[in-house]
N, C-alpha and C positions, 0 to 999 in steps of 0.2 A: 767368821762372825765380825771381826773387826774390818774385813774388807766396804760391805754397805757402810758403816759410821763414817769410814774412812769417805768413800765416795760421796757419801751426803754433804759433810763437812766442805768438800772441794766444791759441789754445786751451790753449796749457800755463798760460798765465800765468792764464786764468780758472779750470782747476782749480786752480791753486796758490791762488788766492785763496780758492775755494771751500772746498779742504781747511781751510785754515786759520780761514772761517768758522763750519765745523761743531766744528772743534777748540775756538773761540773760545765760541763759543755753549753748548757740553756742559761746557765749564769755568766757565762762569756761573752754568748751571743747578745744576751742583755744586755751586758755594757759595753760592747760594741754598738750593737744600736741605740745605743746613748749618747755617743760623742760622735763630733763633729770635725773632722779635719779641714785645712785651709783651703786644699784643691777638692774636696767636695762641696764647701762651703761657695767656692769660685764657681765650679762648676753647675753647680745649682742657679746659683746666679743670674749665669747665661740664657740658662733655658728658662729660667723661671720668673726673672725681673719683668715685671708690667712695664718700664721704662724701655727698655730691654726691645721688647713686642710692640708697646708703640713708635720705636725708632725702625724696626724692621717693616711694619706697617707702611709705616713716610716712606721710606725708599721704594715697596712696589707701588706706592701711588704715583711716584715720578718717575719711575719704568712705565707703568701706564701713560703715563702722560706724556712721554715721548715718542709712545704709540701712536697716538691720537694725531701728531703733527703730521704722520705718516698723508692724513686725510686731504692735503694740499697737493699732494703730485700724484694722488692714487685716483682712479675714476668711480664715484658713485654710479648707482643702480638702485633704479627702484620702481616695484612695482604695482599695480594699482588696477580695482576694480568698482563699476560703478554698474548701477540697474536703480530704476528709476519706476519707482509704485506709481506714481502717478503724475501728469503733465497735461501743461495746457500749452499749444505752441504758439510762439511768436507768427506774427503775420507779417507780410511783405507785399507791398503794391508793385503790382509790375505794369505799364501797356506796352502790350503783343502789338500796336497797331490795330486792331480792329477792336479797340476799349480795355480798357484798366481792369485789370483780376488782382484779387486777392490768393496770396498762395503761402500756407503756411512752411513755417521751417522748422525742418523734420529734424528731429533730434533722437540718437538712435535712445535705443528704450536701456542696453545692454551693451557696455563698452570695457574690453581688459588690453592694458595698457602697459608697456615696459618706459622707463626715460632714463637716460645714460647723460652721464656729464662727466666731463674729463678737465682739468684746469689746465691750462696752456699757460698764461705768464699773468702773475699776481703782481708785479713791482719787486718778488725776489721777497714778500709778505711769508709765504710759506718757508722758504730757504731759513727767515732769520725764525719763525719758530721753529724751528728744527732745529736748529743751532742751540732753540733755549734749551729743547726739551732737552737735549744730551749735556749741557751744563746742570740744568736742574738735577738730572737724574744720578749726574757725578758729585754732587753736590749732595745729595742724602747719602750716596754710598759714601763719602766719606764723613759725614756725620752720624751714618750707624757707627762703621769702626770707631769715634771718639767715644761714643754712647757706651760702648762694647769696654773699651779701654778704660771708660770714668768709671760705671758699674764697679769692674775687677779693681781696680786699686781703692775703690771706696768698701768695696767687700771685704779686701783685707783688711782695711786701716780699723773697721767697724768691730772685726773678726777679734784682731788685738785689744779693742775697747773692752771687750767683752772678758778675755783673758786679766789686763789688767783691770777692770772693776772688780772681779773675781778674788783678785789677789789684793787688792786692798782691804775688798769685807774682809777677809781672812785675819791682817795684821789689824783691823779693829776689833775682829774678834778678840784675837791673842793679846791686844791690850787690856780691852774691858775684862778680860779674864787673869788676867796678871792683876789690875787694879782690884778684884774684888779679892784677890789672895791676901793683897796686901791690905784691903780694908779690913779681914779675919785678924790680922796677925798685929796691925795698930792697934784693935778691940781689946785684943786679949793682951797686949802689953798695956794698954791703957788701966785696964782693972788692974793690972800688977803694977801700979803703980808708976810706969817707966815713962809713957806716952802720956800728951795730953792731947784735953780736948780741940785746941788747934790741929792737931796733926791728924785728929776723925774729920773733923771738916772739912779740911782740905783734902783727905781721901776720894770724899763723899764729893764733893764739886767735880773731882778729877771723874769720877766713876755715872755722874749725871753730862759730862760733856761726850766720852767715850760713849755713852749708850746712845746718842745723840749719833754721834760719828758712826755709831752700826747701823742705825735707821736711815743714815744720808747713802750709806755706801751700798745699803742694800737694794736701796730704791734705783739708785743709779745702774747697778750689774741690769736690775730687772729692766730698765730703759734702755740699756746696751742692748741686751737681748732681744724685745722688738723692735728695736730700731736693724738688728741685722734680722731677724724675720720679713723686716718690709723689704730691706733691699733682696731676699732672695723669694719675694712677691708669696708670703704668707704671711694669714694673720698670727702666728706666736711660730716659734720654735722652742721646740723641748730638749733637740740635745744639746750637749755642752762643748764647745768650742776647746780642745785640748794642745798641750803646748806649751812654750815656753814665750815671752818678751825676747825678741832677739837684740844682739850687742851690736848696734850700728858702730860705722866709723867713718873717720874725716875724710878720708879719701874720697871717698863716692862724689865728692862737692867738684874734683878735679876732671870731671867728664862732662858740669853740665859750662855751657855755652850760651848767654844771650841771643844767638842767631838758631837754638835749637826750637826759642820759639815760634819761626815762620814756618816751624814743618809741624806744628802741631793741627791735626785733622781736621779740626771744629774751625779754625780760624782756613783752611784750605776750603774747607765748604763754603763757608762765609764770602770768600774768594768769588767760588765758582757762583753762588747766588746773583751776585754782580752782576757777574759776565751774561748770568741767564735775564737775568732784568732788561740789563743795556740789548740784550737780542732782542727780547720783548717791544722793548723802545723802538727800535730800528723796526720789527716787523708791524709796532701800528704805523708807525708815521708812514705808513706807504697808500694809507688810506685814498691818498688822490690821484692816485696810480690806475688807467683803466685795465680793466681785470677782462681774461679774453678765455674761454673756454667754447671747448666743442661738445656739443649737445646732440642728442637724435633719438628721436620718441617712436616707438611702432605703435599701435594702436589694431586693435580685433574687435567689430563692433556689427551691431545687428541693429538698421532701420529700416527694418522690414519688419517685423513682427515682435512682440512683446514679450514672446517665450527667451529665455536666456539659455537653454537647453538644446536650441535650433540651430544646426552645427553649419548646415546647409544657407540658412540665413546672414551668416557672417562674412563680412568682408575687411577687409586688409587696408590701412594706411598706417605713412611713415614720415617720418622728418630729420632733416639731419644737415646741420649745419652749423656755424661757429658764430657765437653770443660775444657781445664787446658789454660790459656791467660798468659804467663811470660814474661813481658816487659825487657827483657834481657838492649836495648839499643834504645834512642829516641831521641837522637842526644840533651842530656841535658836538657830535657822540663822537665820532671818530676824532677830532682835538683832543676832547679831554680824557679820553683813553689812554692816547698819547702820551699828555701830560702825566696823567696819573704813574704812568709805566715809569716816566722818568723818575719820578719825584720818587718813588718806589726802591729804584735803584741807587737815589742819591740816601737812601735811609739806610739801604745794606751796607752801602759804602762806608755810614759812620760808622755803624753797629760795630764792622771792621776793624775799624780805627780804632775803638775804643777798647775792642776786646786784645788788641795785639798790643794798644798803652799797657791794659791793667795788665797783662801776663809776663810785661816785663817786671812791671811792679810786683807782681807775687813773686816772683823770680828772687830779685832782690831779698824781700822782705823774707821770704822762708830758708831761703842761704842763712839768712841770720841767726832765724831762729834752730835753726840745725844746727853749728853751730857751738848754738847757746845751751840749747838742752843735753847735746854730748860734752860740754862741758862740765854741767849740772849733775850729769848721772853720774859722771866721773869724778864729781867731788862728792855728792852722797853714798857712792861703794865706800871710797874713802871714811867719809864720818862714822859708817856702821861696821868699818873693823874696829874703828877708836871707840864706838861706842859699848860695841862687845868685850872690847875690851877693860872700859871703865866698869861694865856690870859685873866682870868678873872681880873686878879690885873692889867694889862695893861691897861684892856677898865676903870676900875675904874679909873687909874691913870690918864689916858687921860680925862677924862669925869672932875676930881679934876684939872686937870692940869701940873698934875707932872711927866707925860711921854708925850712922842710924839709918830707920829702916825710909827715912826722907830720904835721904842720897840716895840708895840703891832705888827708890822709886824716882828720881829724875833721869837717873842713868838709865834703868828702862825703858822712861820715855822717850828718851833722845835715840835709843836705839829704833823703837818704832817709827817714832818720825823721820829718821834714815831712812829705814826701810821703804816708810809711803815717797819719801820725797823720791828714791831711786826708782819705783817704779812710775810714778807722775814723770819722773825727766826720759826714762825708758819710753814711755807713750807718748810724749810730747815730741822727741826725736823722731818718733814711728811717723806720729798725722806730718812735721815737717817737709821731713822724707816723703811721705805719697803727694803731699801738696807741692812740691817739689819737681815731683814726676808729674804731676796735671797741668803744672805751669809751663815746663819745657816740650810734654807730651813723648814725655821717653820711660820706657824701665829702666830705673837705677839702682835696683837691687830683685836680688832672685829670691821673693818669701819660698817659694816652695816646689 
């Protein structure tokens, strides 16, 4: 008799277990699929950045494009059909000697036609675009790889924003929520006589700027968050970005180099734009170059009868021989092609210039600020052991009788403001650092 209870008992107990596995398990999976790590956040990125796909786009347009040059040294074809509804023919006076006749000119009714052109010598016109198109086309490959490289260290730097916005709502919270304990506790000392009403007031200001400070910090995480939605080419993202603020350090400044910025991609591209311009340049000015190509047309044609179907009716001609083209005069197209081409190349050439000034100057300028901000975080770890530890000599004071409940609220605040300042010089190190890496075009630290 006790055996069934017995056995019942063990079956309930394994669904209840069961239940509770699958509960356990779907609540995992939930917050799993809630967060967000850096190399999926990166990796996302990659495939998903709209910037991303229009940098990939540019590059097979300048593979195509250096296709296209192929059409100078390749022979065209082409072919052609004609039939003719209806005609009136040309007349021609002829004397035979025994009087002038009229004899018209017969034009077949039904003509299909092949014409073949091959270029023989352009002035070396085609050589130099060919020359462009494989600059051009080296030229967006390596402006995708910048594209590719800006993306990911803007993905990360974005990624941390998001973390440290996060953590600063946090310690506004934890302030405005410490400040209202202590607006409870000046109340109720105030009715007891101990507190006055100076010391509600200025509770109440401190607790109208902190609620302040929750509305700035929250609106910013939520700005963090689609600002890293856009870079991984969506409108909002919902999960959360997990992790920690990592601990840079000084070292990292001993790898970067002023000459590491003439290998950065976007200024190599820049480079090779040049070089594809100046081909450009070289292949118009060749415009007065006679252009010499061999030609030859076959032609299957019926004037004999009107039918196009009459297989019997058709006959055969051909041609085939070499074409001299001397653009003697084109009313200035071909000059100012020319020109333009130059003037073209002398614009990439500043753009050059300038982008390889500023990158030394970010060089500089973010060395510094790196720098500054590990020095910073370094001093506010600092401030917030001394301030943890003044909250502690506050509450004892208070508790002995020798502070009031005004000190232990300043020490609290100073401890919070610790806290935000280490996290602002912890983020402020991080954007240094990747601006850093954009300026030189190097990884100078492994996020992940």
């Amino acid at each position: 008799m006790k055996f069934p209870s017995f056995f019942s008992f063990v079956l309930r107990l394994a669904l209840l277990v069961s239940f509770l596995y699958v509960i356990w398990n779907n609540s995992a999976e939930a917050s799993l699929s809630n967060e967000l790590s850096l190399s999926q956040a990166v990796g996302e990125a990659m495939q998903g950045s709209l910037v991303v796909q229009k940098s990939h786009s540019v590059r097979e347009e300048a593979s195509w494009k250096r296709v296209e040059t192929y059409s100078g040294f390749l022979p065209t074809l082409t072919g052609t059909a004609s039939y003719l509804t209806d005609k009136r023919y040309m007349l021609l006076d002829a004397n035979l000697g025994s009087g002038a006749i009229t004899i018209p000119q017969v034009v077949p009714t039904t003509i299909y036609g092949v014409q073949a052109s091959w270029p023989l010598f352009d002035g070396f016109a085609s050589t130099r675009r060919w020359e462009a198109g494989i600059s051009l086309e080296s030229a967006a490959e390596s402006e995708y790889t910048w594209t590719r490289f800006t993306i990911e260290r803007q993905t990360i730097l974005q990624y941390y924003q998001v973390i440290a916005a996060k953590t600063l709502r946090e310690v506004s919270e934890q302030n405005l929520t410490t400040l209202k304990d202590h607006l409870k506790d000046v109340a109720a000392l105030k009715r007891a006589g101990v507190s006055t009403n100076y010391d509600l007031l200025r509770v109440e200001v401190q607790i109208s700027e902190a609620e302040s400070e929750v509305l700035s910090d929250t609106d910013n995480f939520e700005m963090s968050r689609l600002h890293l939605a856009e870079l991984l080419g969506k409108d909002k993202e919902d999960r959360l970005p997990t992790g920690t603020l990592p601990r840079l350090k000084p070292d990292i400044l001993k790898g970067i180099q002023d000459a590491d910025t003439m290998e950065r991609r976007d200024l190599i591209g820049l480079k090779e734009r040049v070089q594809s311009l100046e081909f450009m340049d070289k292949s118009a000015s060749a415009y007065w170059v006679p252009k010499i190509s061999l030609v030859g047309q076959y032609q299957r044609y019926n004037n004999i009868n009107d039918r196009f179907s009459d297989s019997d009716a058709f006959r055969d001609a051909y041609q085939v021989g070499v074409n001299l083209n001397w653009n003697l005069f084109d009313g200035m197209l071909s000059p100012a092609r020319s020109a333009q081409a130059a003037q073209q190349a002398l614009q990439i050439q500043k753009t050059y210039q300038q982008t390889k000034l500023k990158a030394l100057q970010d060089l500089e300028f973010w060395k510094r600020k790196y720098a500054y901000f590990l020095a910073v975080a370094a001093a506010r770890a600092g401030d917030i052991e001394r301030s943890a530890e003044a909250v502690r000599l506050a509450k004892a004071g208070r508790r002995a009788g020798t502070r009031t409940t005004t000190d232990l609220l300043d020490a609290e605040l100073d401890l919070f403001r610790s806290k935000a300042g280490l996290v602002k010089a912890q983020m402020g190190s991080i954007e240094a650092l990747v601006h850093l890496e954009l300026a030189s075009g190097k990884k100078l630290y492994t996020f992940y």
